[in-house]
C-alpha positions as CSV (number, residue, x, y, z in Angstrom):
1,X,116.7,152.6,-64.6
2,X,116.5,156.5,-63.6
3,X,112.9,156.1,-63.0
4,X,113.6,153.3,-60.3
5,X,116.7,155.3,-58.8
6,X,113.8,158.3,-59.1
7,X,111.1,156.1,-57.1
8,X,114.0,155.0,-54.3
9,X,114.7,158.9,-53.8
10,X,111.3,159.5,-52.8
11,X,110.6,156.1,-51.1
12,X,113.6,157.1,-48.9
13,X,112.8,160.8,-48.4
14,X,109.2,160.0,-47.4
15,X,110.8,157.2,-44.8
16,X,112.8,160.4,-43.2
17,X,109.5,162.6,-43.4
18,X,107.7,159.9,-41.6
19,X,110.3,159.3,-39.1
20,X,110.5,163.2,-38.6
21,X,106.7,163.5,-37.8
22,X,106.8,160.5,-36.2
23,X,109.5,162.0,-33.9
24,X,107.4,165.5,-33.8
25,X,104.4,163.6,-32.3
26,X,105.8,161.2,-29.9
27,X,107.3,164.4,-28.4
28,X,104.7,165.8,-28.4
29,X,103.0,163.3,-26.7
30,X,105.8,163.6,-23.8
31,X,105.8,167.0,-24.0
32,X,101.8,166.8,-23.0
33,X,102.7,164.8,-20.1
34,X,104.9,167.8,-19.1
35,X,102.7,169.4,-19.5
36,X,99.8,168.0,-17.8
37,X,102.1,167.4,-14.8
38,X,103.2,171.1,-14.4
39,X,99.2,172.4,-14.5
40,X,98.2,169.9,-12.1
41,X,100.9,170.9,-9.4
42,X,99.9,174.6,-9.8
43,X,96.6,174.1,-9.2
44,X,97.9,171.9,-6.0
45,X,99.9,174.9,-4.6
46,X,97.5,177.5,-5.5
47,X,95.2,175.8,-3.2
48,X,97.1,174.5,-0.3
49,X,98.6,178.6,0.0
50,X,95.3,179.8,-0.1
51,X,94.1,177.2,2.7
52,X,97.2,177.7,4.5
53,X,96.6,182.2,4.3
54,X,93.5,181.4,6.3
55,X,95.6,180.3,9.2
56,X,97.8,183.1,8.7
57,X,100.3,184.7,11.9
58,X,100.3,180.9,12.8
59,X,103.0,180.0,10.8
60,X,102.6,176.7,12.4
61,X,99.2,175.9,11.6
62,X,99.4,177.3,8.7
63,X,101.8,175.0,7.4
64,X,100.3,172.0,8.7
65,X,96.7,173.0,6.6
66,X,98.7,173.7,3.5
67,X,100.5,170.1,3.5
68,X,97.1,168.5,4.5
69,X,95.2,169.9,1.4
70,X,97.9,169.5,-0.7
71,X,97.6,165.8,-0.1
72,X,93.4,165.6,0.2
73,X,94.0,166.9,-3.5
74,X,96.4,164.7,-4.3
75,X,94.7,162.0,-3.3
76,X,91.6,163.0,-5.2
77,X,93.6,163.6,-8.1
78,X,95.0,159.7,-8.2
79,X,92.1,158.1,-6.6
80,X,93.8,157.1,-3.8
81,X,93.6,158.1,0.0
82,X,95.4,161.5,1.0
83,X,98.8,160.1,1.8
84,X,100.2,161.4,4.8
85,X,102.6,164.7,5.0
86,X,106.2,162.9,5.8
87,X,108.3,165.7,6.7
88,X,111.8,165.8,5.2
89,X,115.4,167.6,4.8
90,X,114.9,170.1,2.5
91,X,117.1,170.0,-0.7
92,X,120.2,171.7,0.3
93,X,120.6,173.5,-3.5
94,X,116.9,175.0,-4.5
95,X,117.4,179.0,-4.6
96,X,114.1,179.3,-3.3
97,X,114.8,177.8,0.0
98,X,114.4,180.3,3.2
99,X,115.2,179.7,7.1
100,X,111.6,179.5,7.6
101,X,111.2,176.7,4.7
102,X,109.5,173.0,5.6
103,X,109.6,170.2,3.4
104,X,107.1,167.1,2.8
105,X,107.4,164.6,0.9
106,X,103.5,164.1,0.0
107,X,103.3,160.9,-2.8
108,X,105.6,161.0,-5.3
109,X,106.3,165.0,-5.0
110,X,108.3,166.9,-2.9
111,X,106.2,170.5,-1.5
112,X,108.2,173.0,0.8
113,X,105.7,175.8,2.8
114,X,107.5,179.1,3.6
115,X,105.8,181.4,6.3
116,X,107.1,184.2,7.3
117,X,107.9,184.4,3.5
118,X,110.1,187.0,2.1
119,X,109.2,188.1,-1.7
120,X,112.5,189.5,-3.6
121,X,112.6,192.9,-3.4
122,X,111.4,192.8,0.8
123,X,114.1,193.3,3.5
124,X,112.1,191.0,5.8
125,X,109.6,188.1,5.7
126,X,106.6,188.6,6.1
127,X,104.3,186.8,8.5
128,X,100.8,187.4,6.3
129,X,102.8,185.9,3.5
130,X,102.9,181.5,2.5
131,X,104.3,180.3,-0.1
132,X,104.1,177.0,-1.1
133,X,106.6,174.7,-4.0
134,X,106.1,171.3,-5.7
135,X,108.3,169.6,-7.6
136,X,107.5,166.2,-9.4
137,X,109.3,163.7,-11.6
138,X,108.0,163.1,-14.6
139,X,108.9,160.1,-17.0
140,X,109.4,160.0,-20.2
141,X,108.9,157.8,-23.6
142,X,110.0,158.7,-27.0
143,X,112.5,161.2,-25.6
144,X,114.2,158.4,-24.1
145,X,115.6,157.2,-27.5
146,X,117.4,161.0,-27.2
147,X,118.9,160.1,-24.0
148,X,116.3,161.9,-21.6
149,X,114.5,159.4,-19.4
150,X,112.5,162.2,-16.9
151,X,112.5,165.7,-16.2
152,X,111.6,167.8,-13.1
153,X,108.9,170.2,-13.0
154,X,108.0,172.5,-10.5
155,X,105.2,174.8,-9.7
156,X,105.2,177.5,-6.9
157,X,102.4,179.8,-5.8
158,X,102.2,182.5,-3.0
159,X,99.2,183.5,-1.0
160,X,98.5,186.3,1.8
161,X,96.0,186.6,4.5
162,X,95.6,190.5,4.7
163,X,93.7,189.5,8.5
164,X,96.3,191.4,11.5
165,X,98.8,189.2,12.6
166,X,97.5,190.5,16.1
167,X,95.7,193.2,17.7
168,X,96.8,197.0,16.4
169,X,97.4,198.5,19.9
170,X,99.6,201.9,18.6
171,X,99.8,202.8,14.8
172,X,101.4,205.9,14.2
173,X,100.0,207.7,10.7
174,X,102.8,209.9,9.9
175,X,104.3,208.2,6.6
176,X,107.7,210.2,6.4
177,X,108.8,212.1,9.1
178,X,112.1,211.0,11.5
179,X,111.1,209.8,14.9
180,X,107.5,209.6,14.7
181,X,107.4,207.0,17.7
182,X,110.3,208.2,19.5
183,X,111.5,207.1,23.0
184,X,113.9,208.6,25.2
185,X,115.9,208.1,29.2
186,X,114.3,205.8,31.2
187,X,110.8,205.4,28.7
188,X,109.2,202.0,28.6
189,X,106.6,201.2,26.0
190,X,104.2,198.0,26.4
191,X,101.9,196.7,24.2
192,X,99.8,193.8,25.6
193,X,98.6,191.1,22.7
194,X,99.0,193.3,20.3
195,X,101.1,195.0,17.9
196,X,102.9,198.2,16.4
197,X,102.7,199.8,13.4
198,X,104.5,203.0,12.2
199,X,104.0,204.2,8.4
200,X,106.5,206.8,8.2
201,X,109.2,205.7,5.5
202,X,112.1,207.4,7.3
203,X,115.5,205.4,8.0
204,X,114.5,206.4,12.0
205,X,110.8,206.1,12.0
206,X,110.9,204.2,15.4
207,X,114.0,205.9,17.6
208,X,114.8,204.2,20.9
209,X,117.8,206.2,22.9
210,X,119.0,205.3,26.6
211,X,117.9,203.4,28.6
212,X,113.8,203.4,26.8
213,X,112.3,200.2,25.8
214,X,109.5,199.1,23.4
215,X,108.4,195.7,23.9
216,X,104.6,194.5,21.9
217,X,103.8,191.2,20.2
218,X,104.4,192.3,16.8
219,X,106.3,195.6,15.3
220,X,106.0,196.8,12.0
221,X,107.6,199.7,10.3
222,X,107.7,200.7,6.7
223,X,110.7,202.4,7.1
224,X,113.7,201.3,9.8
225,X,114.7,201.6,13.1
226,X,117.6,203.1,15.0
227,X,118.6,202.1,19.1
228,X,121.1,204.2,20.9
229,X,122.7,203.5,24.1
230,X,121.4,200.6,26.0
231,X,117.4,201.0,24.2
232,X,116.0,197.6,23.6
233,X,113.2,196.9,20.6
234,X,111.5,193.5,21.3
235,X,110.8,191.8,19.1
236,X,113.1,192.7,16.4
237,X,110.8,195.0,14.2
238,X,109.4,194.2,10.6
239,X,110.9,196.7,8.5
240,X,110.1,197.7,4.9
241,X,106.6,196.9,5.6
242,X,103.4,198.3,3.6
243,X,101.6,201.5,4.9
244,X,98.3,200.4,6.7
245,X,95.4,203.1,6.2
246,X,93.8,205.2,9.2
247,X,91.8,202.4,10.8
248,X,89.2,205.1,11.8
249,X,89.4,207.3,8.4
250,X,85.9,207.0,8.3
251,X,84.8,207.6,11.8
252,X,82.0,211.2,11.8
253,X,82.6,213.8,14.0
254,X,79.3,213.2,16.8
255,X,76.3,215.4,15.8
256,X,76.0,218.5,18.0
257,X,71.7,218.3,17.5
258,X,69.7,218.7,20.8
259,X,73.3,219.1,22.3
260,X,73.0,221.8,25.5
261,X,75.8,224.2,25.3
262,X,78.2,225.0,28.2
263,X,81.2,227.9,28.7
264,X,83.9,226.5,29.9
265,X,84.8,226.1,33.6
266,X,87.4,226.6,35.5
267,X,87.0,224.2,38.7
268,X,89.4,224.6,41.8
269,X,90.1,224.3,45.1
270,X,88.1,221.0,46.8
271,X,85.3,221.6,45.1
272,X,83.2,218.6,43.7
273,X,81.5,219.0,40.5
274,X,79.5,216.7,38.4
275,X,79.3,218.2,34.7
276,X,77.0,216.9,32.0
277,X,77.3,215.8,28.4
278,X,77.3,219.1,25.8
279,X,79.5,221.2,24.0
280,X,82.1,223.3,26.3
281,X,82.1,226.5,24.2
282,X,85.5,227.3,26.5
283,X,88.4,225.7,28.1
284,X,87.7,223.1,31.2
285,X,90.3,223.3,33.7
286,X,90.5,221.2,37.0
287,X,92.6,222.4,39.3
288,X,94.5,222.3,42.9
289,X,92.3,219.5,44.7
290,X,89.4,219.7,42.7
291,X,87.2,216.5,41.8
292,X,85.2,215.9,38.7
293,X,82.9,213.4,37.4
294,X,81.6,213.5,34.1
295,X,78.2,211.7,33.5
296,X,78.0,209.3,30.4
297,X,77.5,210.4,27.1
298,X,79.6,213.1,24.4
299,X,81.7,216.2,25.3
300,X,82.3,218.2,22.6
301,X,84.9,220.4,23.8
302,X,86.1,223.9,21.8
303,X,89.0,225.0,24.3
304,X,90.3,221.5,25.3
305,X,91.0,220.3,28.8
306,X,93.8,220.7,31.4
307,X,94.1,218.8,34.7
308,X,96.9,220.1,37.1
309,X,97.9,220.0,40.8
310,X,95.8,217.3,42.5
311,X,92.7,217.7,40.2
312,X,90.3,214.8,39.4
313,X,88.5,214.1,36.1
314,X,86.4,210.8,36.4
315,X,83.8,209.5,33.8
316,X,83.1,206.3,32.6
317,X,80.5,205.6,29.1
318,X,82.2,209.0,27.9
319,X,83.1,210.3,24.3
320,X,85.9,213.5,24.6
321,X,85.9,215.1,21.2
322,X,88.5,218.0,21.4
323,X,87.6,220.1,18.7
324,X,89.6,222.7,19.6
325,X,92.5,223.7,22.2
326,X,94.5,220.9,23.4
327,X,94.4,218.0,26.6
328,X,96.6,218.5,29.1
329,X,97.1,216.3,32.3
330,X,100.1,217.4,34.4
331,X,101.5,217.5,38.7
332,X,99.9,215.2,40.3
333,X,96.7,215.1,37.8
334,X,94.3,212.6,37.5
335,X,92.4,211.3,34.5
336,X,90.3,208.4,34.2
337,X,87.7,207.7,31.7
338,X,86.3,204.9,30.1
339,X,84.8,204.5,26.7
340,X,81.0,204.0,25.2
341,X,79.8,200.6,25.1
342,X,77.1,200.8,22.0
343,X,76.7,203.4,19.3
344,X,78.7,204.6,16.5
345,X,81.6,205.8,19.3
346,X,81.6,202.2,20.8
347,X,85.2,201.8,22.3
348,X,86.1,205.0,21.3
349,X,87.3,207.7,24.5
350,X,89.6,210.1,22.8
351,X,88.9,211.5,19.2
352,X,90.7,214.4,18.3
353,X,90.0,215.5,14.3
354,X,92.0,216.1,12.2
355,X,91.4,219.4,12.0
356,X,93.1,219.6,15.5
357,X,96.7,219.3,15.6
358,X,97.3,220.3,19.0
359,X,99.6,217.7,21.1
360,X,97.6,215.5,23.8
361,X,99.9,216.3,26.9
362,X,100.6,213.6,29.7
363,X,103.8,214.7,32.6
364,X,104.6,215.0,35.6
365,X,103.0,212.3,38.1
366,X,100.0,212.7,36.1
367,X,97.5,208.8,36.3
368,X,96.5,208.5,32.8
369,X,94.0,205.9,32.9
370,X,91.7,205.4,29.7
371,X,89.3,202.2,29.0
372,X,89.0,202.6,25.0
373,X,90.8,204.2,22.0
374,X,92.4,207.7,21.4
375,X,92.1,208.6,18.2
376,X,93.8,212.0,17.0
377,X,95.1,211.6,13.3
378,X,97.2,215.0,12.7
379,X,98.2,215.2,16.5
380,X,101.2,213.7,18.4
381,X,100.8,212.2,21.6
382,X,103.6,213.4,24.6
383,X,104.0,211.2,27.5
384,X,106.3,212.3,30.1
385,X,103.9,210.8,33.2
386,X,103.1,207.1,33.4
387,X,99.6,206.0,31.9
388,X,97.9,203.0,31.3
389,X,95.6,202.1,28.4
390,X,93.1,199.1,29.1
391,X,91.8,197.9,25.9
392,X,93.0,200.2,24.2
393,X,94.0,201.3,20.5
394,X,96.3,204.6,19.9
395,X,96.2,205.8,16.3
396,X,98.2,209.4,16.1
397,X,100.6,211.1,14.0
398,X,103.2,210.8,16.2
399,X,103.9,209.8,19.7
400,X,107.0,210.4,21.8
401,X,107.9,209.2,25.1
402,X,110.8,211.4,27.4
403,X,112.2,210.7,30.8
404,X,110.9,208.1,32.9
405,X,107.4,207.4,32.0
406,X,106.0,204.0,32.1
407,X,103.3,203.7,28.9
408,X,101.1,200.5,29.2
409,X,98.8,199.9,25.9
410,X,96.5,196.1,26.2
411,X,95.5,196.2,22.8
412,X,91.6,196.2,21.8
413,X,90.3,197.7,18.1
414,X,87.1,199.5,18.7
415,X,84.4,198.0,16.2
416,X,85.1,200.6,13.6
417,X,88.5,199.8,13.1
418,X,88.2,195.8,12.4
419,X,89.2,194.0,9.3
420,X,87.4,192.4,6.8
421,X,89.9,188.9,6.4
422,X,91.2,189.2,2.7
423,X,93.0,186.4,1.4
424,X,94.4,185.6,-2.2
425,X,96.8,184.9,-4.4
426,X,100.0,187.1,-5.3
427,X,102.4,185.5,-7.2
C-alpha cells in the first residue's frame, strides 16, 4: 500500500512537471512570435528613416518616401503587394507624438514619420532629423489560457541626412562670444535661398535691436537669440543647434612663385589706372575720383586696401588675399569685383587668413558689390554702407551691421566648401 501511495506521488508530481514545461514552451513559442514581430518592425523603420534622410529639408517628401518603403517592405515581407499609405489620426496618448508627427496606417500596423524631429535633450526640431514608429498587434496562443490574448510591440528608429537644409550664405565661426552677428537702427540683413549659421554658444549670439531685420531661408544658432525694440528675425531661428566646421578650413594660402612684386600705390585725383595681378608689398589706396581696374588673376596684398571719396576699384576673375593691413571702402567708394571661375580659388573673391584679424570695413555710401565668397576666419565683417553679395558665401568671426545699411547675401558655396551627403542612423 505505501508503495502505490509512493508511485501516485511521483505520477502526480511528474503530471505538474510536465504541465510546467509544457507551460515554459508554449510561452515560449508566443514569446518567439514577439519576438519575431518586434525585429521585423525595426528593420522596417530602420529603412524607411534612412530612405526618407535622403529627402531630407523636404519634410514633405520625405515623409511620403519613408511610408512608401515601409510598405514596398511590407509587402515583400507577406508576399503580398505594397499596400497603400492610408493616412490617419494619430493616437491622441503616445508620448512620442510631436506637432510635426503623421500617421499611416500601412497593413495591419500603424507607422508615424516625424520631421523636423526633436531628440530629448534639443530645444528645437530639427529639420535634418526623421524619425520614424511602428506599432503592430501581435496575437497570442498559450498565453491566452492566462488571460492575454495580444500584445502591442513597437519599434522606432531615427535617421539624419547631414546634406544643408539649403545653401550656407553667412556662417559666423566665433563659437562663444555675445553678439557675434549683431544688427543695429535701421540694418536689414537678406539672405537669398539660403541660410544662417552662427556657432557661438552665447544666450545673444544673434542680437537684433531697433528697427534691424534678418530675414534668410533658414537660421541656425547653437546658442540663442535676443530682439530689442521693433527687430524682426524671420524665420524663427533654430536654436541649440550643432557647431558646423569652417567650410574653407582647408583652403591654401595662393603660391607667391613667378608672382611680380609691386609697392603699394596710392592713386588719386581722376586718374585711371589699370594694375596687374602680384603681391602689393604696401598699402593700395584709391582715392578722390580715381578709377581702377584690376586685370584677372591673384592680388596678394601686405598693407590691405582702402577706397574713399569717389574712388573706383573694378575687377572681375580676381582673387584679393589681404595678408596684411585691413579693406576699407568708405564716402562715396566703389567696389566691385567678381570671383575666379576655375582653379583652386574658384568662387572665391575675398580670403583674408587667419593670421589677419583686421576688420573688413564697409560705411558711408560706399557700393559693395562682390560676385563670389569672402572668406576671413579670425576677422569680423562691419557694414555701415549698403552692399550686395551675388552668389555669394560670408564665412567670418563675426559680422555686425549699424545704422542704416541694406546687406544683400544670394547664397552660392564656392566648390571648396560643398558637402559630401551623409546619412545614417542615430538612435
Amino acid at each position: 500500500m505505501e508503495r502505490t501511495r509512493v508511485r501516485g506521488s511521483s505520477l502526480l508530481l511528474i503530471a505538474f512537471a510536465s504541465l510546467a514545461l509544457m507551460g515554459i514552451a508554449a510561452l515560449a513559442v508566443d514569446w518567439g512570435f514577439v519576438y519575431f514581430g518586434r525585429h521585423q518592425l525595426q528593420n522596417f523603420v530602420d529603412a524607411a528613416a534612412l530612405a526618407g534622410a535622403q529627402e531630407l529639408p523636404d519634410s514633405v517628401v520625405a515623409k511620403q518616401k519613408a511610408a512608401e518603403n515601409y510598405a514596398r517592405n511590407y509587402g515583400e515581407n507577406f508576399r503580398i503587394s505594397p499596400p497603400t499609405p492610408q493616412a490617419i489620426s494619430c493616437p491622441s496618448n503616445d508620448p512620442d507624438l510631436q506637432p510635426t508627427t503623421s500617421c499611416y496606417r500601412i497593413g495591419d500596423d500603424i507607422v508615424q514619420v516625424t520631421t523636423p524631429y526633436q531628440r530629448a535633450g534639443s530645444p528645437s526640431p530639427n529639420p535634418n532629423l526623421i524619425n520614424v514608429k511602428a506599432c503592430r498587434t501581435v496575437s497570442l496562443f498559450f498565453a491566452r489560457v492566462l488571460g492575454i490574448r495580444q500584445i502591442q510591440v513597437c519599434a522606432k528608429a531615427t535617421a539624419i541626412g547631414s546634406r544643408p537644409a539649403v545653401p550656407r550664405g553667412l556662417v559666423i565661426l566665433d563659437p562663444s562670444g555675445g553678439n557675434a552677428l549683431e544688427l543695429q537702427g535701421n540694418a536689414r540683413l537678406r539672405v537669398t535661398g539660403g541660410a544662417i549659421h552662427v556657432n557661438s554658444t552665447a544666450n545673444d549670439a544673434l542680437f537684433v535691436q531697433g528697427n534691424a531685420s534678418v530675414t534668410a531661408q533658414q537660421i541656425s544658432i547653437v546658442g540663442n537669440y535676443r530682439l530689442q525694440g521693433n527687430a524682426s528675425v524671420t524665420p524663427t531661428p533654430l536654436t541649440g543647434q550643432s557647431p558646423i566646421p569652417d567650410p574653407l578650413a582647408s583652403l591654401p594660402p595662393p603660391p607667391t612663385a613667378g608672382l611680380p612684386v609691386y609697392s603699394g600705390r596710392t592713386i588719386g585725383g581722376n586718374d585711371s589706372v589699370v594694375l596687374q595681378p602680384g603681391i602689393y608689398s604696401g598699402p593700395i589706396r584709391v582715392e578722390g575720383n580715381a578709377s581702377v581696374i584690376l586685370q584677372p588673376g591673384t592680388y596678394i596684398l601686405r598693407g590691405g586696401l582702402l577706397v574713399s571719396g569717389n574712388g573706383s576699384v573694378r575687377g572681375d576673375g580676381v582673387l584679393i588675399y589681404n595678408e596684411s593691413g585691413r579693406i576699407e571702402v568708405q564716402g562715396n567708394g566703389e567696389l566691385r569685383l567678381s570671383a575666379q571661375t576655375s582653379g583652386t580659388y574658384e568662387g572665391i573673391t575675398i580670403f583674408q587668413p587667419s593670421s589677419n584679424t583686421q576688420p573688413l570695413w564697409f560705411s558711408g555710401n560706399a557700393d559693395f558689390q562682390v560676385t563670389g565668397a569672402i572668406y576671413a576666419p579670425r576677422a569680423q565683417l562691419h557694414f555701415e554702407g549698403n552692399a550686395n553679395l551675388r552668389d555669394s558665401m560670408i564665412i567670418a568671426w563675426r559680422v555686425k551691421l549699424q545704422g542704416n545699411p541694406e546687406v544683400t547675401i544670394t547664397a552660392k558655396e564656392p566648390p571648396p566648401a560643398a558637402d559630401e551627403v551623409a546619412i545614417g542612423l542615430v538612435e
